[in-house]
C-alpha positions, -999 to +999 in steps of 0.1 A: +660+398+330+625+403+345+598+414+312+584+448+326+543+449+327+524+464+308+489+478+322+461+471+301+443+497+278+414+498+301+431+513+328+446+540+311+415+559+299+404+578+329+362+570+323+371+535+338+393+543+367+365+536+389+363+496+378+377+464+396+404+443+385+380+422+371+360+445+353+389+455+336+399+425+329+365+417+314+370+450+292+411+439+283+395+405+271+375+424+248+396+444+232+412+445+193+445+459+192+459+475+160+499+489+158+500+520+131+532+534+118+539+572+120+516+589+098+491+558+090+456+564+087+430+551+114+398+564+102+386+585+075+365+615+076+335+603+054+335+563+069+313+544+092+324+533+124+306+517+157+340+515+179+356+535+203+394+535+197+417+542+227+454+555+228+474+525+246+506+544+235+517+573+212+500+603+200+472+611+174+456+639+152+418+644+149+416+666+119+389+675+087+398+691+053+383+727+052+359+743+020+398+750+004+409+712+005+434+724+038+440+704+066+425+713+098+437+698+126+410+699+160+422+676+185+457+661+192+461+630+215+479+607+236+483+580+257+445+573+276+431+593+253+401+576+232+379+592+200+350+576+182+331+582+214+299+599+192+298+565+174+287+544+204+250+564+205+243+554+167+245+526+145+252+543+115+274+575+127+297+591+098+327+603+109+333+638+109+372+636+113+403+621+100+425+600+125+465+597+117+491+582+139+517+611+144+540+586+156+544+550+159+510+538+179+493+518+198+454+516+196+429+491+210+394+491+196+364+483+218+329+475+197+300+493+204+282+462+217+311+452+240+309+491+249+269+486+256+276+460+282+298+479+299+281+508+306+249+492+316+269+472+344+286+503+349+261+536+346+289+563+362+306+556+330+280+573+308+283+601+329+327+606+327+318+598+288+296+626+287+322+649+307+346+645+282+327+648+252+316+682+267+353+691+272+363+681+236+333+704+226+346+733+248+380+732+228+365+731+196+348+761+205+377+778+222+398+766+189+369+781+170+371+815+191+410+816+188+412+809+149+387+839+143+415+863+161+433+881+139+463+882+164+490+856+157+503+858+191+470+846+208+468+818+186+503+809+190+499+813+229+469+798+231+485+765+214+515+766+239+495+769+266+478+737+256+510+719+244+516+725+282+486+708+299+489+678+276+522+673+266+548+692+290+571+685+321+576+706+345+604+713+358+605+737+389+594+771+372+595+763+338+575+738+314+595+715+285+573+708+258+582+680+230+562+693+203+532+665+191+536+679+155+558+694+127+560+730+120+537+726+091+513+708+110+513+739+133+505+761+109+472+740+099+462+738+138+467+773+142+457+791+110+492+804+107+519+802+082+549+789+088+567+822+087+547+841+108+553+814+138+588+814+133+587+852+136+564+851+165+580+828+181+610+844+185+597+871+196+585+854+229+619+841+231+631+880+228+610+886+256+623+855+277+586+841+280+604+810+264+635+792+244+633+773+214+652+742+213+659+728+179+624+721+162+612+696+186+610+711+220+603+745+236+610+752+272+583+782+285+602+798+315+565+823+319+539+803+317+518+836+330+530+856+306+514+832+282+479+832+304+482+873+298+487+870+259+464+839+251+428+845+245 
């Protein structure tokens, strides 16, 4: 039976869509590759790190522990994702997250110096860098913004909304999300407690904005209802 390919990490991270097959493959030869179980810890919030770490397959958390020793999830990832992008402009960057594998993944690691190369054969790529590291700053503050809400059911729309752009499929009117994260871990991205996003929850399904389906996956049927309730 004829071994499927697999493409390289390089050509899943949109910042280096615009390079050859041989610059690519210049970037592929480059690269470390590390296989975390679900759960396993990449990076600590606290350490030193001078890599940029890229999602080949699977999913990831970015989160930091708050004043109260709670988790705080900020980011969630996926394949062609990448973080440690802050750590390629300094030699001695702390990380201000925690990375965990949320299920079994795939990462490949690209030093800083191998990074530096790349970009100065390659300028455009400092700019798409830059583009997302401004988007990721735009969520933070648009996670900031929807945490200080008082109303669940912003929060809780806000987060679906999101689930949809990065993890959904669409299927003719309606959106089937398969939920990155555990209940709990809901409730530390969204400030919530468990209860109160059950409750709310079903309350969208009430109004036939959406249906749950087991723990794992929620299918939105009015994705503009959602726009009209989120923040």
């Amino acid at each position: 039976m004829k071994q499927q390919m697999v493409s390289p990490c390089p050509k899943r991270v949109p910042i280096f869509y615009s390079l050859s097959d041989l610059e690519i493959k210049k970037i592929t030869d480059v690269v470390h590759h590390k296989l975390l179980k679900k759960g396993e810890m990449i990076i600590e919030e606290g350490d030193i790190s001078t890599s940029l770490y890229i999602i080949h397959s699977g999913k990831v958390k970015l989160s930091k522990l708050t004043i109260q020793g709670k988790e705080q999830i900020v980011h969630l990832l996926t394949t062609g994702d990448f973080f440690g992008e802050s750590n390629l402009f300094h030699d001695d960057m702390v990380m201000n997250l925690s990375c965990h594998a949320l299920e079994d993944t795939k990462i490949c690691v690209l030093k800083k110096q191998d990074f530096d190369q790349i970009m100065l054969s390659n300028p455009e790529i400092s700019f798409k860098l830059l583009k997302t590291i401004t988007k990721r700053l735009s969520h933070t503050e648009d996670l900031a913004r929807t945490l200080a809400t008082k109303d669940p059911e912003v929060r809780i729309a806000d987060m679906l909304l999101e689930f949809c752009e990065k993890f959904g499929t669409e299927h003719q009117n309606t959106v089937l999300i398969n939920l990155p994260i555990t209940r709990e871990e809901i409730s530390s991205y969204v400030g919530l407690t468990r209860e109160t996003i059950s409750r709310k929850l079903a309350k969208l399904a009430d109004k036939d904005i959406l249906t749950l389906i087991g723990n794992k996956q929620i299918l939105i049927h009015n994705k503009g209802k959602l726009q009209s309730i989120g923040g």
